[in-house]
C-alpha positions in Angstrom: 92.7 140.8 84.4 94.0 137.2 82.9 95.9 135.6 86.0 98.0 132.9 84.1 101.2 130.6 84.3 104.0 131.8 82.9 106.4 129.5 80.3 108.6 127.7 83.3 105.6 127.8 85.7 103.5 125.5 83.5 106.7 123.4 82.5 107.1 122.4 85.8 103.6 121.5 86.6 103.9 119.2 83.1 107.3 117.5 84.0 105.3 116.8 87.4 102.1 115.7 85.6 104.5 113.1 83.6 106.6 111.6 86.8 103.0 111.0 88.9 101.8 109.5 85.8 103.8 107.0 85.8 104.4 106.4 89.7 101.1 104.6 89.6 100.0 106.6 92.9 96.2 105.0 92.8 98.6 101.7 94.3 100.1 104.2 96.5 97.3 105.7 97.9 95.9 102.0 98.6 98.7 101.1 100.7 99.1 104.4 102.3 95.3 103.8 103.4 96.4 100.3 104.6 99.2 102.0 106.8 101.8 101.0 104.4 103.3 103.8 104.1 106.8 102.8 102.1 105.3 103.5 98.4 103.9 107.1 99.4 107.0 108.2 101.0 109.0 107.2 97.8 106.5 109.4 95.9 107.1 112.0 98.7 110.8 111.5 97.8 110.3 112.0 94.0 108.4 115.0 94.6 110.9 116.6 97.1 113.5 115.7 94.9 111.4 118.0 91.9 112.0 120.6 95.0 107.9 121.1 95.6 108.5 121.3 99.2 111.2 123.9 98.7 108.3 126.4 97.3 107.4 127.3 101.1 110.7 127.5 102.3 112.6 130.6 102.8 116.0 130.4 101.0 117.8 130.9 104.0 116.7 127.3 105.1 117.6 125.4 102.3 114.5 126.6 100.3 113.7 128.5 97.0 110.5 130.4 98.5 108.2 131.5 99.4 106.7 131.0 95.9 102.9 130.3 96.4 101.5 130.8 92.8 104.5 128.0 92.3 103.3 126.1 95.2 99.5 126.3 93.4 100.5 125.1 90.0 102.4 122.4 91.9 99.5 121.0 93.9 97.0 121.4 91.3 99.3 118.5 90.0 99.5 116.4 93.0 95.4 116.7 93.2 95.0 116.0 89.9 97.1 112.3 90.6 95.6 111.9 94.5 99.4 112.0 95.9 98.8 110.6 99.3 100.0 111.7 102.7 100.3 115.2 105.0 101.3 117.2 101.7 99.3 120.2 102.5 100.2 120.1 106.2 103.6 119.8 105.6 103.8 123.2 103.4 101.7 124.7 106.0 104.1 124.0 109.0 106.9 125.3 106.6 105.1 128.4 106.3 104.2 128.4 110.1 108.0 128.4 110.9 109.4 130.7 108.6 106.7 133.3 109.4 108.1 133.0 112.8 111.6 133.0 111.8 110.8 136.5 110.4 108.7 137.8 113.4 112.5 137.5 115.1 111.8 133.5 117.0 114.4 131.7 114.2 115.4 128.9 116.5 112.1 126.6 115.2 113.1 127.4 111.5 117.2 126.6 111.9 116.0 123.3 113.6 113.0 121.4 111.6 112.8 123.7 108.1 116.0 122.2 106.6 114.3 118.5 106.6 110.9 119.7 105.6 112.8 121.2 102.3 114.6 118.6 101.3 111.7 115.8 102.1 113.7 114.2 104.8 110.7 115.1 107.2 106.7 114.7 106.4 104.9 117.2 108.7 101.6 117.7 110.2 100.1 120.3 111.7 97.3 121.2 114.1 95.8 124.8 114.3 93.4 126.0 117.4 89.8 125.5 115.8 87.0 125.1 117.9 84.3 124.9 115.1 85.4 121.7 113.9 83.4 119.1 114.7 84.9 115.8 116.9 85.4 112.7 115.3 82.7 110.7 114.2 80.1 113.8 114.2 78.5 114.1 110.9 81.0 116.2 108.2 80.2 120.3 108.7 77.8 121.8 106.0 77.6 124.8 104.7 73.9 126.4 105.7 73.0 127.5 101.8 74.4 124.0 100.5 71.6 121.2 101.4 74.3 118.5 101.7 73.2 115.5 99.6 76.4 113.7 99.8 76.5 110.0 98.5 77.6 107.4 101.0 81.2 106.4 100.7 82.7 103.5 99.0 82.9 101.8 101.9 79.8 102.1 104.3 81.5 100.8 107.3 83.9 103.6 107.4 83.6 105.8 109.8 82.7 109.2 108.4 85.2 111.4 110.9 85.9 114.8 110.3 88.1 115.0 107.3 89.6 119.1 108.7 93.7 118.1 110.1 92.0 120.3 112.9 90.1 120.7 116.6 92.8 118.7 117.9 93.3 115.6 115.2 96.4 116.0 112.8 96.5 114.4 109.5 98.7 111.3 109.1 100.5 111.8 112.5 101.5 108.2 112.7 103.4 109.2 108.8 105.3 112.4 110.3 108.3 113.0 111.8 107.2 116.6 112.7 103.9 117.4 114.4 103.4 120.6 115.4 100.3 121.9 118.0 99.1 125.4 118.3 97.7 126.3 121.2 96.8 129.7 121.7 100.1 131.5 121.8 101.9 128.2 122.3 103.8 126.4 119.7 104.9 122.6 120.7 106.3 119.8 118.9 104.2 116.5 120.2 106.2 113.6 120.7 103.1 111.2 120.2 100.1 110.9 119.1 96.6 108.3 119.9 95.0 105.8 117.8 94.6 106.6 114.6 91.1 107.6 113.0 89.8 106.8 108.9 88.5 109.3 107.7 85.7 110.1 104.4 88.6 109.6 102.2 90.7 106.1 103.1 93.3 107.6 102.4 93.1 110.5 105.2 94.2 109.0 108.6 93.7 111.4 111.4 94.8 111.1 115.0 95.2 113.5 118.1 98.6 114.4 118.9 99.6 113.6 122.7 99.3 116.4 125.3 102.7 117.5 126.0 105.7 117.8 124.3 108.6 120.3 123.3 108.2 123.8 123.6 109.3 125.6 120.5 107.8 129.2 120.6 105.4 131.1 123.2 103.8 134.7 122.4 101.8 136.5 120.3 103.8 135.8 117.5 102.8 132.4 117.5 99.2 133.2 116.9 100.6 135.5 114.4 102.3 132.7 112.2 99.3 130.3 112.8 97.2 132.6 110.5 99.8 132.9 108.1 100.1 128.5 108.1 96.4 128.6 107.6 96.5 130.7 104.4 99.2 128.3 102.9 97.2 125.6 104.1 93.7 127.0 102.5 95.4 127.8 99.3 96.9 124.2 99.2 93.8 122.8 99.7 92.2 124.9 96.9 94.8 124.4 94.1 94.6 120.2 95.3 90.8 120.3 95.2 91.0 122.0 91.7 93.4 118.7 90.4 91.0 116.3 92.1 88.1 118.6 90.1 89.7 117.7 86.9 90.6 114.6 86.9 87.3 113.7 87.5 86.4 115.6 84.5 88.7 114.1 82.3 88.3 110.5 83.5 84.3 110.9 82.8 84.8 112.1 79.7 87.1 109.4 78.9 84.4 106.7 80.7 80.9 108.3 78.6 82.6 108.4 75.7 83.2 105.0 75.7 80.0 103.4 76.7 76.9 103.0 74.8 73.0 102.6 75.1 70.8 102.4 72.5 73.9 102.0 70.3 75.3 105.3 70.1 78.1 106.7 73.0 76.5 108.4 75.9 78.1 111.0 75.4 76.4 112.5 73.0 72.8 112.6 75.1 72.5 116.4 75.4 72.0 115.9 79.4 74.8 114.4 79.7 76.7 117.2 77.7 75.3 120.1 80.2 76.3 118.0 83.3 80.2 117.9 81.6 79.8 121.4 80.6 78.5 122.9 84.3 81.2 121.0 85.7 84.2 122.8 83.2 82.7 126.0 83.8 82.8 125.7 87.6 86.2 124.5 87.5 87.6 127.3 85.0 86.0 130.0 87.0 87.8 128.5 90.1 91.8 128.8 88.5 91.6 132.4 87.8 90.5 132.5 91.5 93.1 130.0 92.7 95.8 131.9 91.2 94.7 135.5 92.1 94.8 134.5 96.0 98.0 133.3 95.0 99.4 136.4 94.0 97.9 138.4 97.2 97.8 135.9 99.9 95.0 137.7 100.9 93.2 135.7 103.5 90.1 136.6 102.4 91.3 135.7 98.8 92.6 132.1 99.9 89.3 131.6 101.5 87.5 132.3 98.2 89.5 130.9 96.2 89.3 127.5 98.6 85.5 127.6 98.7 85.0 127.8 94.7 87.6 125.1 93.8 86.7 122.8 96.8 83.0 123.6 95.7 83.4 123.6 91.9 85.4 119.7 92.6 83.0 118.8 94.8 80.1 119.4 92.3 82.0 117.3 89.8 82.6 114.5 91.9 78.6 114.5 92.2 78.7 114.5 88.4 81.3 111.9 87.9 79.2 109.3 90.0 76.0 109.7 88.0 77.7 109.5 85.0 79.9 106.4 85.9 76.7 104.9 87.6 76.8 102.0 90.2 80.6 101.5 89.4 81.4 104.7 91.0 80.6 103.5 94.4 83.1 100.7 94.5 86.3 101.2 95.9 87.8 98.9 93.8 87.4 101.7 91.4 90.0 104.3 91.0 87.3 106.9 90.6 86.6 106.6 94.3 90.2 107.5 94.8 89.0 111.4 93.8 85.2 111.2 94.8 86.5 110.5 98.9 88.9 113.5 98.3 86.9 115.8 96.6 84.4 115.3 99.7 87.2 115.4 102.1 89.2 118.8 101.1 85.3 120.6 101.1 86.0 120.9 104.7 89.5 120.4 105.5 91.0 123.8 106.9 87.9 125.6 106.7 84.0 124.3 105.7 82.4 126.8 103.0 80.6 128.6 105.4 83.4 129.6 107.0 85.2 130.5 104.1 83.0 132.1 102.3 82.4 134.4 105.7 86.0 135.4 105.5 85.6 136.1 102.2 82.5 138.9 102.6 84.7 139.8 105.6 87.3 140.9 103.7 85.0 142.5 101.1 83.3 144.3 104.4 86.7 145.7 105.4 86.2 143.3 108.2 88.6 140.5 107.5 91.8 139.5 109.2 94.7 141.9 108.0 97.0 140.2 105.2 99.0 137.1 106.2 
C-alpha cells in the first residue's frame, strides 16, 4: 500500500514551506526562547491565516476539519522550519473540545474553538500522566535505547522534562487558553508558576495554577483526553519528521561544502552511509506518519510517533558528527533542530511507551480507536 499526498495536499505544504522560508523563524524561535514572544505570534498569525489551525476544527466552529493527514503534511512543514510556540498543544486542545462537543458537552467548543481556528488564541494543554518524570529529573529513556545523548548547546540549561505533561504545560505564559485534565475533570486555569527551560530553548514549560473554571466533568472527559492525545502524538510525529529532514538536508548542504585532504567530505564512503541510514530511517517513518493519519488508530499514532521521533532523533546524532564542534554552539542554527529533535523524543509519550501501545494494539490489547 503507497500512503501519499494527493495534488492540493502537497501544494499546500509547498506554499507553507515558501512563506516559513522567508519569515526567518531561526530569529523567531530566538526571541520566543528569550520570552519575546511578538515575532512567533506573527508567524502564528501567518500560519492561522494559511488556515493550519482550522485542520482540527470541526466546521461547525469556524473550522474546515477534522483533516489530520492535512494536519500531518502541515506540521511536517512547521518542523521542518522549527515554528516556535504551543503549535501541537494548541491542535490538541482543538481536538479535545470538539471530541467533547460530539460526546453531547458543546458549551467548551461554542466558547474557546472559534479563537483557536482563526489563531486569535494559542493553547496549551495538560493531560493526566503520572509517568512523566518532574522537572529537572533526567529526560525518560526508552529501556532498549542506551541513551547517549550529547549535552545541549548550552550546559547551564536546565535539562527539564521536555513532555507538555505530569502537570507542566508548554508555553503557558504564551496562551490564552490552558486547559487541565484531571481525571474526569476538565478546567480552564487562570494562571500558571514560574516558568521552566526546557532541552530545547525554545520549549518553556510551567505548571498551570490549581483552580480555575470548570468547563466539563464526567466520563466524557477522559473520553476526549485520549482522543487530544492521539492529535497530539500524531503532531508530534509529523513535526519530528520536518525537524528529521532538515537536518538532513542542512548536512548535506554543510559536507558538501567542506574539505580535507582537498576533496569535499562528502564523498568519504562513511560519511555517505551515515547520510544514507539517516534517509532511510526518515522515509520509512512518512509512510508510517501518514497511515496513522488515515486511521487515527492510537496504536498507529503511537508508531508512527516513535519511528519519526526516533528516525529525527538518530539524524540529529548524525548531523552533529558530521558538522563537528560547530554543532554544539547555539549560535548555530543547527542547534535550533538538534534541541528539538531531542525534545519531541519524549514529548506526549517517551518510545517505550509508545512503542508499548503500539504491540498493544497489535495484541488486541490497545485502547479502542480515538
Amino acid at each position: 500500500m503507497r500512503f501519499l499526498l494527493d495534488a492540493e495536499q502537497r501544494a499546500f505544504a509547498a506554499s507553507l514551506d515558501a512563506m516559513l522560508a522567508a519569515a526567518d523563524t531561526p530569529s523567531a524561535v530566538r526571541a520566543w526562547a528569550d520570552g519575546d514572544h511578538a515575532p512567533g505570534r506573527a508567524l502564528w498569525s501567518r500560519l492561522a491565516e494559511a488556515g493550519v489551525f482550522t485542520l482540527a476544527v470541526p466546521e461547525e466552529y469556524e473550522g474546515v476539519g477534522p483533516l489530520p493527514v492535512d494536519l500531518a503534511a502541515a506540521f511536517v512543514e512547521l518542523g521542518r522550519h522549527a515554528v516556535p510556540g504551543p503549535v501541537v498543544e494548541t491542535v490538541a486542545a482543538a481536538a479535545l473540545l470538539g471530541e467533547l462537543s460530539a460526546l453531547g458537552e458543546p458549551g467548551p467548543a461554542e466558547r474557546l474553538l472559534p479563537g483557536l481556528a482563526s489563531g486569535k488564541s494559542l493553547a496549551t494543554l495538560v493531560l493526566p500522566d503520572d509517568r512523566t518524570p518532574a522537572p529537572n529529573a533526567p529526560a525518560p529513556t526508552d529501556a532498549h535505547t542506551p541513551d547517549t545523548t550529547p549535552p545541549p548547546p548550552d550546559r547551564h540549561t536546565p535539562d527539564t522534562t521536555a513532555a507538555p505533561s505530569g502537570g507542566h504545560a508548554l508555553d503557558a505564559d504564551a496562551a490564552a487558553v490552558s486547559l487541565v485534565v484531571d481525571g474526569d475533570r476538565l478546567r480552564l486555569a487562570s494562571g500558571h508558576g514560574p516558568v521552566r527551560a526546557s532541552v530545547d530553548r525554545a520549549r518553556r514549560l510551567a505548571r498551570p495554577e490549581n483552580g480555575g473554571e470548570l468547563l466539563a466533568a464526567g466520563p466524557q472527559v477522559a473520553r476526549a483526553a485520549l482522543r487530544a492525545l492521539a492529535w497530539a502524538r500524531l503532531a508530534t510525529a509529523a513535526q519530528a519528521l520536518g525537524v528529521g529532514l532538515a537536518l538532513l538536508g542542512r548536512t548535506v548542504t554543510y559536507v558538501g561544502q567542506r574539505t580535507q585532504f582537498g576533496v569535499p567530505v562528502a564523498s568519504f564512503q562513511a560519511v555517505k552511509h551515515r547520510l544514507a541510514d539517516a534517509t532511510i530511517a526518515l522515509e520509512f517513518a512518512r509512510p508510517l506518519l501518514l497511515g496513522a493519519a488515515l486511521s487515527m488508530a492510537p496504536a498507529d499514532v503511537a508508531a508512527a510517533k516513535v519511528r519519526a521521533c526516533e528516525a529525527a532523533y538518530a539524524t540529529a546524532r548524525t548531523a552533529l558528527q558530521l558538522h563537528g564542534a560547530i554543532g554544539y554552539t547555539a549560535e548555530y542554527d543547527l542547534s535550533l533542530w538538534f534541541t528539538k529533535a531531542r525534545a519531541l523524543r519524549t514529548a506526549w509519550g517517551t518510545p517505550a511507551e509508545c512503542r508499548a501501545e503500539a504491540l498493544a494494539g497489535l495484541s488486541g490489547g490497545g485502547r479502542p480507536r480515538s
